[in-house]
C-alpha positions as CSV (number, residue, x, y, z in Angstrom):
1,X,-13.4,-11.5,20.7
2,X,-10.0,-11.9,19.5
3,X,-8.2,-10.3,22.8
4,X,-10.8,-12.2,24.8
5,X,-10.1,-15.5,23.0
6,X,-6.0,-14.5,23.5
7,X,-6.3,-14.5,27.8
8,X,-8.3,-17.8,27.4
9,X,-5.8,-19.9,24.9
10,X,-2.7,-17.5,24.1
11,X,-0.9,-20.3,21.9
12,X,-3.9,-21.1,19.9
13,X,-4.9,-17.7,19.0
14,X,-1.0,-16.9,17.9
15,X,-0.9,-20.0,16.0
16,X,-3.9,-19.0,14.1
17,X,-3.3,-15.7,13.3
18,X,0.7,-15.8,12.5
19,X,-0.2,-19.4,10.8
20,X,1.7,-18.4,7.1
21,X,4.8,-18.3,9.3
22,X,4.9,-21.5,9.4
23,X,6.3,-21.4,6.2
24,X,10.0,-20.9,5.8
25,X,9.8,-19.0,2.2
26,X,6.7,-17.2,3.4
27,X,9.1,-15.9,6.5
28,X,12.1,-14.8,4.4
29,X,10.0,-12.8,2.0
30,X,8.1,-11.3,4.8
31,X,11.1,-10.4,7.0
32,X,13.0,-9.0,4.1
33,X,10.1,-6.8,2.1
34,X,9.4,-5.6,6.1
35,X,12.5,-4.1,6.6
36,X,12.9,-2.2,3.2
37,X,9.7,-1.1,4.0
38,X,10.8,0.6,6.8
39,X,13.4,2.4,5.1
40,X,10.7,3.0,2.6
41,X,8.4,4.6,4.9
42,X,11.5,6.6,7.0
43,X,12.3,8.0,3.2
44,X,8.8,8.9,2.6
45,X,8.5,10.9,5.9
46,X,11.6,12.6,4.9
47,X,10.7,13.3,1.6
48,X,7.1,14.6,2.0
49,X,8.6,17.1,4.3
50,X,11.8,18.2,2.1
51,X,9.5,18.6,-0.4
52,X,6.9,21.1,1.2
53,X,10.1,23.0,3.4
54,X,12.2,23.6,0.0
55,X,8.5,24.7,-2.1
56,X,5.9,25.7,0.6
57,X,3.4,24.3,-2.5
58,X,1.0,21.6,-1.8
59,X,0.5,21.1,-5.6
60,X,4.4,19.5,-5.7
61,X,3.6,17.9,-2.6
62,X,0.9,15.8,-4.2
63,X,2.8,15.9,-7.2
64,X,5.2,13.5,-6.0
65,X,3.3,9.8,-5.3
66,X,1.4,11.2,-8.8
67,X,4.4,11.1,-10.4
68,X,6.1,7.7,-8.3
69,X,2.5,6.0,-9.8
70,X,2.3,7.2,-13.3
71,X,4.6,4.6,-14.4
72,X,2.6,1.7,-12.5
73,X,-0.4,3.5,-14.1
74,X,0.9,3.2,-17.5
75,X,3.4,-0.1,-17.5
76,X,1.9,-2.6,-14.9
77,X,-0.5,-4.8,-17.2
78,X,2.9,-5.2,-19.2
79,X,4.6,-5.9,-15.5
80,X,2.1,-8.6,-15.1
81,X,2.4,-10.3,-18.4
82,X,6.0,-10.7,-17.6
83,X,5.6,-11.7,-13.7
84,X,3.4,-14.6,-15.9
85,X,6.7,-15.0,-18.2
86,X,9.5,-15.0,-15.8
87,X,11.1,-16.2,-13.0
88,X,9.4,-14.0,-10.5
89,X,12.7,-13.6,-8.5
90,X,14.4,-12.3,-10.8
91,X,11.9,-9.4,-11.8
92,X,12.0,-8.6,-8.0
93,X,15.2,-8.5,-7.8
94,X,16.2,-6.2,-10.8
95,X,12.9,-3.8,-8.9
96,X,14.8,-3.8,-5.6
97,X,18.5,-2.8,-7.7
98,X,16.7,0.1,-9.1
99,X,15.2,1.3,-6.2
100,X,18.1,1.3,-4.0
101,X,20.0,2.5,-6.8
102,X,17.5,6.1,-6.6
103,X,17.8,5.9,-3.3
104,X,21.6,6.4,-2.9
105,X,21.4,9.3,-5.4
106,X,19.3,11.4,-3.5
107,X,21.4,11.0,-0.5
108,X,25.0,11.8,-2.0
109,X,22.7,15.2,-3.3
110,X,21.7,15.8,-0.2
111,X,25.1,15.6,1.7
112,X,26.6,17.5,-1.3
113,X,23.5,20.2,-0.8
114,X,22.5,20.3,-4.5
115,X,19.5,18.3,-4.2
116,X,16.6,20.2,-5.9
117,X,12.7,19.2,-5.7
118,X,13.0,17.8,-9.9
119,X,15.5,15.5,-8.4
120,X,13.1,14.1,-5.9
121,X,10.6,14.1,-8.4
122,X,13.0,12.4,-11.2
123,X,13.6,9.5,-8.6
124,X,9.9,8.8,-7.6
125,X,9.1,8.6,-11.7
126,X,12.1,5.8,-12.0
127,X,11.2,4.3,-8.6
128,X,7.7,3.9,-9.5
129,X,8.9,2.4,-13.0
130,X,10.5,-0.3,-10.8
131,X,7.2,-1.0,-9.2
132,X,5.4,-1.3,-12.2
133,X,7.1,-4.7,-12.8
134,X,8.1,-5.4,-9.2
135,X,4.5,-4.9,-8.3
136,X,3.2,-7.5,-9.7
137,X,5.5,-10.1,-9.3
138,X,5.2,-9.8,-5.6
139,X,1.5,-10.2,-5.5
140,X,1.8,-12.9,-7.7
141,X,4.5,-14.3,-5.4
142,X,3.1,-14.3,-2.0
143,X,0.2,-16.9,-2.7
144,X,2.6,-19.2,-3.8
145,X,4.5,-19.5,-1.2
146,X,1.5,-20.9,1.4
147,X,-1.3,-23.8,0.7
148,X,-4.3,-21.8,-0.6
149,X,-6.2,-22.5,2.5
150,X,-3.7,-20.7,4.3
151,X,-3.4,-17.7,1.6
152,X,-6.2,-15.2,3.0
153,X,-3.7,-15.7,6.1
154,X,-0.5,-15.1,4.3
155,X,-1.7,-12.1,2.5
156,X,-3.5,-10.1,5.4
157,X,0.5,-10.9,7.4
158,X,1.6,-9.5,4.1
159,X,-0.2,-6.5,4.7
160,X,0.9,-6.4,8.5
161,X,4.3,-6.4,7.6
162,X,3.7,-3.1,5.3
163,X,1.5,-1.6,7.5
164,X,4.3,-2.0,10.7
165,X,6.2,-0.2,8.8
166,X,3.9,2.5,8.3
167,X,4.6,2.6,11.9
168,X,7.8,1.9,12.8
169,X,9.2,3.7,9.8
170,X,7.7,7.1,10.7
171,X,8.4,6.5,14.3
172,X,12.0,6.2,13.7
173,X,12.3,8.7,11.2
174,X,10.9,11.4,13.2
175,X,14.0,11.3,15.7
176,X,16.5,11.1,12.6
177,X,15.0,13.9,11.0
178,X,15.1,15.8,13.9
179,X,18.9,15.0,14.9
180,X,20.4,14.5,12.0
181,X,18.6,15.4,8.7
182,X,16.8,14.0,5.7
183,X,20.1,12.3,4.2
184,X,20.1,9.8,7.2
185,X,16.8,8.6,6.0
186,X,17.3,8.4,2.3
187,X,20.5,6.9,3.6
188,X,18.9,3.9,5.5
189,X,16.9,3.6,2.7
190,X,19.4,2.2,0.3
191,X,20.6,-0.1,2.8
192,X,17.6,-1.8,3.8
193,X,16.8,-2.6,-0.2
194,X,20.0,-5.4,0.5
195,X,17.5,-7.3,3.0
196,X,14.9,-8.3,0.3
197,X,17.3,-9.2,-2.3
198,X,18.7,-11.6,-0.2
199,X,15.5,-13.1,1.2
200,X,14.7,-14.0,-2.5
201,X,18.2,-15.5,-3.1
202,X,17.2,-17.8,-0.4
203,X,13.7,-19.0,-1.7
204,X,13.2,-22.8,-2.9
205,X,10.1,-21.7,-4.5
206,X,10.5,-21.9,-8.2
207,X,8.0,-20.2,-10.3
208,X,8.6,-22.3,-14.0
209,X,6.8,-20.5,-16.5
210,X,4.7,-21.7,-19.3
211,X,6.2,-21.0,-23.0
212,X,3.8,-19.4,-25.1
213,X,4.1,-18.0,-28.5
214,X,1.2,-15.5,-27.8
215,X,2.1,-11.5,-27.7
216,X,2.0,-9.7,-24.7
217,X,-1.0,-7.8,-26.2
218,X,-2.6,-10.9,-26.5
219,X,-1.7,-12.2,-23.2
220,X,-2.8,-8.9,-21.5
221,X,-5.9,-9.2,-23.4
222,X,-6.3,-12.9,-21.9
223,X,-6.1,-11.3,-18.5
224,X,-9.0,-8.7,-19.5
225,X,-11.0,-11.8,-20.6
226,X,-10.4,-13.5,-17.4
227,X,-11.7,-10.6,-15.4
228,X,-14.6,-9.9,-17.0
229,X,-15.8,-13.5,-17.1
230,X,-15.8,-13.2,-13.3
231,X,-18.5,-11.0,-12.9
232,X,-17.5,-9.7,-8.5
233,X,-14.1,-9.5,-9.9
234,X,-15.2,-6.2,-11.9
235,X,-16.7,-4.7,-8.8
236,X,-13.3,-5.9,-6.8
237,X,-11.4,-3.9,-8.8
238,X,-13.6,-1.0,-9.2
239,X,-14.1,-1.3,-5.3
240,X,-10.1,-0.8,-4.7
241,X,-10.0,1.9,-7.2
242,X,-12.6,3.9,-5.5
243,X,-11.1,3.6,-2.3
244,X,-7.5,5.1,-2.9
245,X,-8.6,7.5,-5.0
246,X,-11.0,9.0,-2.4
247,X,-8.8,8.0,0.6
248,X,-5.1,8.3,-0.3
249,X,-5.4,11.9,-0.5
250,X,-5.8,12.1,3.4
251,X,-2.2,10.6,4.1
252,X,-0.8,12.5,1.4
253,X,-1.7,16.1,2.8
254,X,-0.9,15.0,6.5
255,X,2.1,17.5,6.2
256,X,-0.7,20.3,5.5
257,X,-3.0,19.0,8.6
258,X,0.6,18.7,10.8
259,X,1.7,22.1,9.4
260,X,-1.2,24.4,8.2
261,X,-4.0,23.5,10.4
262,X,-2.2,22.6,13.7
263,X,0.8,24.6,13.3
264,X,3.0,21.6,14.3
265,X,6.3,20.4,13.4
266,X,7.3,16.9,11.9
267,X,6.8,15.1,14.7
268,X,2.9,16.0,14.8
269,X,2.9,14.5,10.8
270,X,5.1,11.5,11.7
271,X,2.7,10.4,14.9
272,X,-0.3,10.8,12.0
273,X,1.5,8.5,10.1
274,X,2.8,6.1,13.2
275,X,-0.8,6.0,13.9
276,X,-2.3,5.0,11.0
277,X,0.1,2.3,10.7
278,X,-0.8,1.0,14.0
279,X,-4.4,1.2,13.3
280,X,-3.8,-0.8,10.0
281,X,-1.8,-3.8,11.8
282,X,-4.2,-3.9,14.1
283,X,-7.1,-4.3,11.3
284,X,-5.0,-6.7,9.4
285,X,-4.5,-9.0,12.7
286,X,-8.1,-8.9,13.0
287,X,-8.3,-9.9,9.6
288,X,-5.5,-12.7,9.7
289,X,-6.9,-14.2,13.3
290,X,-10.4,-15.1,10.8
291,X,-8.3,-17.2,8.1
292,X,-10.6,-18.2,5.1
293,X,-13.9,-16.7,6.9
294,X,-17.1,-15.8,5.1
295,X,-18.9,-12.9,4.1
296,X,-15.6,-10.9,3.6
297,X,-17.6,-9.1,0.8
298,X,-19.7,-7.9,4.0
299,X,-16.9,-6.7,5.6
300,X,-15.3,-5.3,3.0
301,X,-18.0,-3.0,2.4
302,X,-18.8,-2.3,6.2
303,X,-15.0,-1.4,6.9
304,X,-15.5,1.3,3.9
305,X,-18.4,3.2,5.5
306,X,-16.6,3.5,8.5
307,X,-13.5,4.6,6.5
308,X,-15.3,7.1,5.4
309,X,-16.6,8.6,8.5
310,X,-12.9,8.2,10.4
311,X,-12.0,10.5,7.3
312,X,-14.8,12.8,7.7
313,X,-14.3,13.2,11.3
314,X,-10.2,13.8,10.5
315,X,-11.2,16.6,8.1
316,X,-13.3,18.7,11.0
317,X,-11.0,17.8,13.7
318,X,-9.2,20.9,15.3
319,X,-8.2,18.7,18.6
320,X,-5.2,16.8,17.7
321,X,-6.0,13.8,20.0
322,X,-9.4,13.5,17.9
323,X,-7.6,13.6,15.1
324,X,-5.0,10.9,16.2
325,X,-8.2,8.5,17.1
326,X,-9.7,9.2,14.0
327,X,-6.4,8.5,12.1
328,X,-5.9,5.6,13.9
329,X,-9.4,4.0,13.6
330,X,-9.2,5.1,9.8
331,X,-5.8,3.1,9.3
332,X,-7.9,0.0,10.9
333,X,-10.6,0.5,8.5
334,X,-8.6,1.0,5.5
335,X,-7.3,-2.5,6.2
336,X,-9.7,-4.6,6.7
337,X,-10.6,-3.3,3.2
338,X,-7.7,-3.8,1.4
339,X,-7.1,-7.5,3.1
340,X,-10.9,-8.4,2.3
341,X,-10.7,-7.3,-1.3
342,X,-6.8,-9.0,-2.0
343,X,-7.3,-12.5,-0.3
344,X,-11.1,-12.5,-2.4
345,X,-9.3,-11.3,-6.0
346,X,-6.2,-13.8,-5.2
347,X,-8.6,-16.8,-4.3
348,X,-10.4,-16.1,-7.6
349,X,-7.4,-16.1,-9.6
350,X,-5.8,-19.4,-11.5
351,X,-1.8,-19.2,-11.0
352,X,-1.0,-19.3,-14.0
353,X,-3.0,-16.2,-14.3
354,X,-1.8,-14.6,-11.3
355,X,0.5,-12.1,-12.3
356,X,-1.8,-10.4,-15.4
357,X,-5.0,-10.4,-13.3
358,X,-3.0,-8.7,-9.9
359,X,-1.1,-6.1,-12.5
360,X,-5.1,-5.0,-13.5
361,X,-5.9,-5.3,-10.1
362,X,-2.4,-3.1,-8.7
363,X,-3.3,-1.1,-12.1
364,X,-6.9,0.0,-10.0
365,X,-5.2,0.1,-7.0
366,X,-2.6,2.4,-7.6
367,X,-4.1,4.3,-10.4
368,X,-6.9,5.4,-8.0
369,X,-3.4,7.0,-5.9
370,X,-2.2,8.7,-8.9
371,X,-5.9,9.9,-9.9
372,X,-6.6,11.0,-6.3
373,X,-3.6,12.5,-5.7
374,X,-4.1,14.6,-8.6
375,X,-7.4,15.4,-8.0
376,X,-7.1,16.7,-5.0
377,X,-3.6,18.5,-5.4
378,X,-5.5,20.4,-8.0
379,X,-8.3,21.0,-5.5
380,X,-6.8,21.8,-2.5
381,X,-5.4,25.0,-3.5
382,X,-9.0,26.0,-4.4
383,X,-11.0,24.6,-1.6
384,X,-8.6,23.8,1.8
385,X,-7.2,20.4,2.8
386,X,-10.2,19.9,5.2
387,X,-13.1,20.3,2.5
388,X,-11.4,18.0,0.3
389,X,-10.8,15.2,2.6
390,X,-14.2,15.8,4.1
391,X,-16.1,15.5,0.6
392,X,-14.0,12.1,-0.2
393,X,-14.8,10.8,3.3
394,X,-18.9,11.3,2.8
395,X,-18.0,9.9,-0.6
396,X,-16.3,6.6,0.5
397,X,-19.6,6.2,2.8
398,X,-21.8,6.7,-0.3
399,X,-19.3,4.1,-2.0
400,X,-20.5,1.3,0.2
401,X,-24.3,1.9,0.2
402,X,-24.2,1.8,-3.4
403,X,-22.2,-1.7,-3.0
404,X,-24.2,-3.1,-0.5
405,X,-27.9,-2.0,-1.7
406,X,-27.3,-1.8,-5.5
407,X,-24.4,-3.5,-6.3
408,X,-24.8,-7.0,-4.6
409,X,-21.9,-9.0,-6.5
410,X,-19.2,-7.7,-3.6
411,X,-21.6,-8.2,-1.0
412,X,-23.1,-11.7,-1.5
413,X,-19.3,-12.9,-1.6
């Protein structure tokens, strides 16, 4: 409908689904978090793979985004207190100084060849530390910056930009890797951390925070309060833990698909991860092109099921173009879930709220990463990459019958 709608009024249909980019802060923050995102994802790429060539152990492999989430795990509902506390710019900015700071590290060990897996490991721990606080401040950011009519809008762009560069990030990576080595990645890395900090120098939105004398137990406490007095909110947050714990797993052993199981090189697991991110921007334009629609609990829940299946089908796959479909369709999927979920969590949420109720929610979020990932690095060993990705897949599809035929708080909203 949307394509077909595109051929018959090309200028309306852009307007509507790139309709946040009207807004001039909205367009800084999205250009800059865009391209470190990139360099994010070119890093990741790099760093999956240096990890498994220099241990040959899928256990440290999964290791890794445990260990790069255990600090948003542990510190984000503190994160969120202060993104509700402080200038949000400035939290982002200290994040992005950090994380370019690791960045930079690992590549002067890597052209000095003394770079060891703890380093790697060491770096994801203080990265994710940045995120705890970063983390929140961003989602609490991003809705400010548009009319809340336009906000289910701004954030599904919001996940477009990431989910490009899911794309584009692997994309490039795979030739760099190839010619010239992991350092070029970790490299670009650090330098596209300077485009973000300079897209929030440039913002007129102010965020002017309320003075309280309440303790940030208290005020973390508040936020619990809030949550549980909106009774979908629960299953929201529930709902997004599920989902990365179950699904997360699949990108994170891509290298063992790629390596073990197809007996391909990097560019096999960087067209997994190209694909994927292709799949997701094209869920989250879907998404965007919809604005404010209804029923997104409805579609939230049917995107799952068929997450679930894409994942199921990945995990039996032995023809690599089914697997590239099913990757592909499963990116799409995984979307339209996590757009669904955000814009309904963000519309529930009062502002001055924002950044305490998102750090529970980014808590769910990523904890269900960390949990997964551990999960099922301590499971694959036993069982095969395939069987564990298959069992979460038939698990994601039980997920959304429960939340559509028991559970009817998501659904009805």
């Amino acid at each position: 409908m949307l394509l077909q709608s595109f051929f018959v009024n090309p200028q309306h249909v852009l307007r509507r689904v790139f309709k946040a980019f009207h807004y001039r802060d909205f367009r800084l923050m999205w250009i800059g978090a865009c391209a470190s995102s990139v360099g994010t994802w070119m890093q990741q790429v790099a760093q999956a793979w240096l990890i498994y060539r220099l241990s040959h152990s899928a256990f440290l492999l999964a290791l890794d985004p445990v260990l790069a989430t255990i600090p948003i795990f542990l510190f984000s509902l503190i994160g969120g207190v202060v993104a509700d506390r402080v200038e949000r710019r400035y939290i982002l900015s200290g994040s992005q100084y950090i994380q370019m700071a690791c960045a930079f590290l690992l590549t002067a060990l890597l052209a000095l060849h003394m770079v060891r897996v703890w380093h790697i490991l060491a770096c994801s721990f203080v990265s994710g530390f940045a995120q705890a606080f970063g983390g929140p401040a961003y989602s609490a950011l991003i809705p400010t910056l548009v009319d809340k009519e336009d906000m289910p809008n701004a954030i599904a762009l919001n996940s477009i930009q990431f989910n490009a560069a899911v794309m584009i990030g692997p994309a490039l990576s795979a030739p760099v890797l190839a010619k010239f080595g992991e350092v070029w990645c970790f490299g670009l890395n650090g330098l596209s951390f300077v485009a973000p900090i300079i897209a929030l120098s440039l913002l007129k939105v102010r965020f002017a925070p309320v003075k309280t004398a309440e303790t940030v137990l208290d005020s973390m406490k508040e936020g619990v309060r809030f949550i549980r007095r909106q009774g979908a909110m629960q299953g929201l947050i529930l709902l997004a833990f599920a989902m990365t714990f179950l699904f997360v797993p699949m990108r994170t052993f891509l290298p063992v698909f790629a390596k073990d199981i197809f007996r391909q090189g990097p560019k096999t697991y960087a067209m997994f991860l190209s694909l994927s991110g292709m799949g997701s921007v094209v869920g989250a334009l879907t998404i965007a092109s919809r604005g404010n629609m209804k029923h997104k609990g409805r579609v939230a829940l049917t995107a799952l099921a068929v997450l679930g299946a894409t994942a199921a089908v990945f995990a039996v796959s032995r023809s690599i173009p089914l697997s590239y479909a099913a990757v592909f369709v499963s990116g799409s999927a995984m979307m339209a879930v996590f757009a669904s979920v955000s814009s309904l969590v963000q519309l529930i949420v009062t502002n001055e709220m924002r950044g305490r109720v998102m750090s529970v929610y980014n808590f769910a979020f990523r904890g269900g990463m960390t949990m997964g990932n551990l999960t099922s690095g301590w499971l694959v060993p036993i069982f095969s990459a395939p069987v564990v990705v298959l069992v979460n897949g038939l698990l994601l599809i039980a997920l959304a019958g429960y939340f559509a035929l028991a559970q009817r708080r998501v659904a009805a909203l």
